[in-house]
C-alpha positions in Angstrom: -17.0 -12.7 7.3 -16.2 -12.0 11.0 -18.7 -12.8 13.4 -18.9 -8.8 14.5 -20.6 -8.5 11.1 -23.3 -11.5 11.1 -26.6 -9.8 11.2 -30.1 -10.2 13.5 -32.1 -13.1 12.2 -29.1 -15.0 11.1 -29.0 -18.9 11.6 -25.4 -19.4 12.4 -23.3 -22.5 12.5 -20.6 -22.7 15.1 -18.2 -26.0 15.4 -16.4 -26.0 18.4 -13.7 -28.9 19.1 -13.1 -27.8 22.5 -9.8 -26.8 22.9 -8.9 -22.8 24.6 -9.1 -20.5 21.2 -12.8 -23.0 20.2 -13.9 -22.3 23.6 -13.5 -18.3 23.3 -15.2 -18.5 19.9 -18.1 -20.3 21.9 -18.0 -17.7 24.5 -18.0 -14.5 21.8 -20.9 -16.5 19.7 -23.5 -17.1 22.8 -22.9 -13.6 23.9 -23.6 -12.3 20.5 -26.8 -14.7 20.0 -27.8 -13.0 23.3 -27.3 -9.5 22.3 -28.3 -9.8 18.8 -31.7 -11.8 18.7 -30.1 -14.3 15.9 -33.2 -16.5 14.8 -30.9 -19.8 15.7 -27.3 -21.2 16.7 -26.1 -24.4 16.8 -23.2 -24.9 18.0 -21.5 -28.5 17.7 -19.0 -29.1 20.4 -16.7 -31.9 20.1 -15.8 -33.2 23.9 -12.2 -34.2 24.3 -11.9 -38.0 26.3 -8.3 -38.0 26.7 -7.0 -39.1 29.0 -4.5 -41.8 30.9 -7.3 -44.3 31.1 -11.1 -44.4 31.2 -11.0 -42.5 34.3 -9.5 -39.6 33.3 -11.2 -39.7 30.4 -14.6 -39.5 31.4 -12.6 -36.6 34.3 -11.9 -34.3 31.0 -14.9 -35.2 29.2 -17.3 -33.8 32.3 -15.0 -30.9 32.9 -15.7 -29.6 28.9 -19.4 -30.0 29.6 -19.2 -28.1 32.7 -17.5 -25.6 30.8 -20.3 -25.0 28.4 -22.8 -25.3 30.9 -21.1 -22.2 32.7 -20.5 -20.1 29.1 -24.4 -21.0 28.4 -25.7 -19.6 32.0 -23.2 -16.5 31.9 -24.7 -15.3 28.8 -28.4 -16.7 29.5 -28.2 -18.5 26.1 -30.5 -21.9 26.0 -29.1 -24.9 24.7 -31.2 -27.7 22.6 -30.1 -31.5 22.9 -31.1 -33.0 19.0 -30.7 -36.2 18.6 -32.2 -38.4 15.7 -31.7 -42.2 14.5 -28.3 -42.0 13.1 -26.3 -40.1 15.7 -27.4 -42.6 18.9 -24.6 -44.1 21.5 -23.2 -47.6 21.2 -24.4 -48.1 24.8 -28.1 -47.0 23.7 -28.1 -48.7 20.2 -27.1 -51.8 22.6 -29.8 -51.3 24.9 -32.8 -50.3 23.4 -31.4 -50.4 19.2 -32.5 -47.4 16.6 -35.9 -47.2 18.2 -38.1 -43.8 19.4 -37.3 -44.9 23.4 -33.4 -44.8 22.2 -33.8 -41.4 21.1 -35.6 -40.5 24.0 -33.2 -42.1 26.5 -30.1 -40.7 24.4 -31.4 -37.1 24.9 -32.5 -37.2 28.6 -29.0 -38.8 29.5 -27.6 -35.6 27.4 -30.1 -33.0 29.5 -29.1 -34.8 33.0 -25.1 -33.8 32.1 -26.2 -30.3 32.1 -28.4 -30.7 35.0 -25.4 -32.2 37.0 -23.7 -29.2 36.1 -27.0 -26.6 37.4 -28.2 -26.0 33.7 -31.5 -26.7 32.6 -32.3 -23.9 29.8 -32.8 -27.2 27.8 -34.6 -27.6 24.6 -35.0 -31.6 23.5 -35.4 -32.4 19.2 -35.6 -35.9 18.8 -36.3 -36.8 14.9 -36.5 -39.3 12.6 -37.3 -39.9 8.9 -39.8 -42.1 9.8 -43.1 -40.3 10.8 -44.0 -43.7 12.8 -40.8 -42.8 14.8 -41.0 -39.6 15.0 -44.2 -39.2 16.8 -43.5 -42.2 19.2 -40.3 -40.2 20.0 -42.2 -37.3 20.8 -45.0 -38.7 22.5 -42.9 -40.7 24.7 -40.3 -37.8 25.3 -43.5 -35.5 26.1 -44.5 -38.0 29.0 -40.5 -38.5 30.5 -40.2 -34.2 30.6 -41.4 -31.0 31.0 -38.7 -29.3 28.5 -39.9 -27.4 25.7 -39.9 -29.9 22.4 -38.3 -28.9 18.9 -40.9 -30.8 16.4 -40.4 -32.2 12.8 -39.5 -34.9 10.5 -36.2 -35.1 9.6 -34.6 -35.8 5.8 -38.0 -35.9 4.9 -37.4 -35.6 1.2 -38.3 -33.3 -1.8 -40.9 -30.4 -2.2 -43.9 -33.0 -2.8 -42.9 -36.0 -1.0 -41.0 -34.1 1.8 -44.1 -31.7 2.8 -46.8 -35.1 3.0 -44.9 -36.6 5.7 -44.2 -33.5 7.3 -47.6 -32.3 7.6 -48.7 -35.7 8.8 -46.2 -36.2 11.8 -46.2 -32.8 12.8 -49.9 -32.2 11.8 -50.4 -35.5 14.8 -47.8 -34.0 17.1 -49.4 -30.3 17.5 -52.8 -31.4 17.6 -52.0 -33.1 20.3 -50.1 -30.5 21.7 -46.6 -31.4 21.6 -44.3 -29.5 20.2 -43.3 -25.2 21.3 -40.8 -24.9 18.1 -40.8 -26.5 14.7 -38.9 -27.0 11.3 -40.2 -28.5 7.7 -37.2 -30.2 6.3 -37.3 -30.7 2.9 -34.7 -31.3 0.2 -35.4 -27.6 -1.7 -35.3 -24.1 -1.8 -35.2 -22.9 2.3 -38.0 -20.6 1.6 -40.2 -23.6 0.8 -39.7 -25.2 4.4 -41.3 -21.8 5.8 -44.1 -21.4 3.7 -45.1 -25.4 4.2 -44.6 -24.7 8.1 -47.3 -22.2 7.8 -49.7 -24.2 6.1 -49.6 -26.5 8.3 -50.3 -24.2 11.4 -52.8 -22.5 9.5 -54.6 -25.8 8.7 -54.8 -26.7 12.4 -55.9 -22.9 13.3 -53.0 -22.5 15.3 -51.9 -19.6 13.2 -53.1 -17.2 10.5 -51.0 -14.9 7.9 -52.2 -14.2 4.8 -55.0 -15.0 2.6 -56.5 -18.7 2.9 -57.5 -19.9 -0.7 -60.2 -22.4 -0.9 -60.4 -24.3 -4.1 -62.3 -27.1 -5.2 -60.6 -30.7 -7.3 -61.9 -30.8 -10.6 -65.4 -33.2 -11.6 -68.0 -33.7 -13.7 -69.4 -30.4 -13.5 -65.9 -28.4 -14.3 -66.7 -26.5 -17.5 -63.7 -24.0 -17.4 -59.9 -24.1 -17.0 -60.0 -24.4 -12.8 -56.1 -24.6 -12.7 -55.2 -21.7 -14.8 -58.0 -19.7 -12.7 -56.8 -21.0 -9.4 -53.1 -20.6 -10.3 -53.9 -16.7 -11.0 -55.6 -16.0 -7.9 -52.7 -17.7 -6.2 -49.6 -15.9 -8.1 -52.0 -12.6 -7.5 -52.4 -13.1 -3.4 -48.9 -14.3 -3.2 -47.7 -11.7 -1.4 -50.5 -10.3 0.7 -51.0 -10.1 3.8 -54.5 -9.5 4.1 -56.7 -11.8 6.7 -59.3 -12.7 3.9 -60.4 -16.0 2.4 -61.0 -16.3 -0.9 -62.5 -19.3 -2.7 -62.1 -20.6 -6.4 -64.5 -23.2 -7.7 -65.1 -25.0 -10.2 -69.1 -24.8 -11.1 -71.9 -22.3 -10.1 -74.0 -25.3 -8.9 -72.8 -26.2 -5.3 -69.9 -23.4 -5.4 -71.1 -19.9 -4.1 -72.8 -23.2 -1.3 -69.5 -25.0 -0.8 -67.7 -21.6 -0.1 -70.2 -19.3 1.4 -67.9 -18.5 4.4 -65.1 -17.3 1.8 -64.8 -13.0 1.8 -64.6 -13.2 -2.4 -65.3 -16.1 -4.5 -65.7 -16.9 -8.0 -67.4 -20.3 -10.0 -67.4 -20.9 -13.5 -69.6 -22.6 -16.1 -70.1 -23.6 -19.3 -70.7 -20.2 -20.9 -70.4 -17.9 -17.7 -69.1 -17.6 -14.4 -70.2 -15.4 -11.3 -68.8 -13.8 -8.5 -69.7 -13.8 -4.7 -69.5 -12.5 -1.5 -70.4 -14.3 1.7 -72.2 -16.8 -0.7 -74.2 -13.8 -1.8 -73.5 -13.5 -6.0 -72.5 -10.1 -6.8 -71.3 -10.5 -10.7 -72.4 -12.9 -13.7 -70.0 -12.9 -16.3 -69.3 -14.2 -19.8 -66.6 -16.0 -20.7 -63.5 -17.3 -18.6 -60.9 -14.4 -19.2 -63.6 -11.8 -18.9 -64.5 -13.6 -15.5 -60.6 -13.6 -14.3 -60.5 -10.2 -15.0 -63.7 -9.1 -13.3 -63.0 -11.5 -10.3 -59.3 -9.4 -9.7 -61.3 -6.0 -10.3 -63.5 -7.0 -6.9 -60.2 -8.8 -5.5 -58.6 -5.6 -5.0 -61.4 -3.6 -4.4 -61.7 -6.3 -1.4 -58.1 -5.8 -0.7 -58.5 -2.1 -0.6 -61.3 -2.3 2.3 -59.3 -4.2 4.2 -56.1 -2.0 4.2 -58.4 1.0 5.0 -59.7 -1.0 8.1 
């Protein structure tokens, strides 16, 4: 693929070692990123330090950055500084070791390069696997700048274990109100990472897409198949994008109660389940496949309301 034919939305990866023909692939990459709206694109530059002695070294080294600086700001592309446990300086692992203030003090010294060289479109990640670490990091990093944050907890793990520990640390972080951007890394299927992210802002009420399903853990009182129900109503909704909340419990006792702010709800019991509105019961009816197939009957009834709204 040549880059002319990488399309809007992309996330592209661009490793640059900083020599002339890397430096005019960096150059034709931020001004299509610019012109094309991609959704993200990191670019890993590799700074050269040769040199005669530390001197020129360091000469070269500030010379490359400078040179990206000046590629960012002639195509008004922002730049974002990540840094996370495993990628910290000798000089900062010496000072402060693999701590959140090394990660903090690792990216600031990266932002005040560019700032010596009159850049500061600066977005600052730093991560960890640890959700300890990761908020420290963030809540330290929030006090030392005013630069927009990138949020999340990186190599967090699998579909189960990897979406806990992401919606703990960055469930802390944005109720707090750090963090402007954020990614759910998880060891699975991309798709996964975005549909966790927006559970998670949905749970806080930062955001809202779709249909919110409410559904009660099974007890005592559960006298029908609550999973099977609850899985249906989810595989049915899956790809709505209707602003309703719908509720599935698990016993006409305390349900239509628990539930009475969801738009549509259904209960079961032992030898009949019923159907509600607003806590209001609209339906009783017998038997659980009867009551699933009722309960989708006033689903997209509901559904069709809301698209003639």
């Amino acid at each position: 693929m040549t880059i002319d034919a990488i399309t809007p939305g992309a996330r592209v990866l661009c490793a640059v070692s900083g020599g002339v023909d890397s430096m005019y692939l960096l150059h034709r990459m931020t001004e299509l990123a610019a012109q094309r709206g991609f959704f993200s694109m990191d670019t890993y530059m590799t700074i050269s330090c040769e040199g005669e002695n530390a001197e020129e070294a360091l000469e070269a080294a500030e010379a490359r950055v400078r040179e990206l600086a000046d590629c960012l700001k002639m195509h008004h592309v922002p730049v974002r500084i990540g840094v996370n446990t495993g990628s910290l300086e000798k000089w900062v692992l010496e000072q402060y070791g693999r701590t959140p203030r090394g990660m903090v003090e690792s990216a600031l010294g990266h932002a005040r390069l560019l700032e010596d060289c009159g850049f500061d479109d600066i977005v600052i990640s730093v991560k960890a696997s640890s959700v300890r670490e990761t908020v420290e990091a963030n809540r330290l990093l929030r006090k030392a700048c005013a630069y927009p944050l990138h949020i999340g907890v990186t190599e967090a793990g699998g579909l189960m274990r990897g979406t806990v520990k992401s919606a703990v640390g960055l469930g802390i972080l944005l109720h707090e109100g750090i963090g402007d951007t954020m990614r759910v890394s998880l060891t699975a299927d991309p798709a996964e990472e975005v549909t966790v992210a927006w559970e998670i802002l949905r749970a806080l009420g930062l955001r809202s897409r779709g249909p919110e399903i409410i559904s009660c853990p099974t007890c005592g009182r559960t006298e029908i198949d609550l999973f099977s129900l609850a899985r249906a109503v989810e595989d049915r909704l899956a790809t709505s994008k209707a602003d309703i909340k719908v509720a599935v419990m698990g016993c006409v006792v305390n349900g239509p109660g628990e539930a009475r702010e969801a738009d549509l709800g259904v209960a079961g019991g032992r030898d009949k389940g019923i159907i509600f509105r607003k806590g209001e019961v609209i339906r009783s009816v017998k038997g659980q496949e009867a009551l699933l197939a009722a309960f989708m009957e006033e689903l997209q009834q509901l559904l069709n309301e809301k698209e003639s709204q």
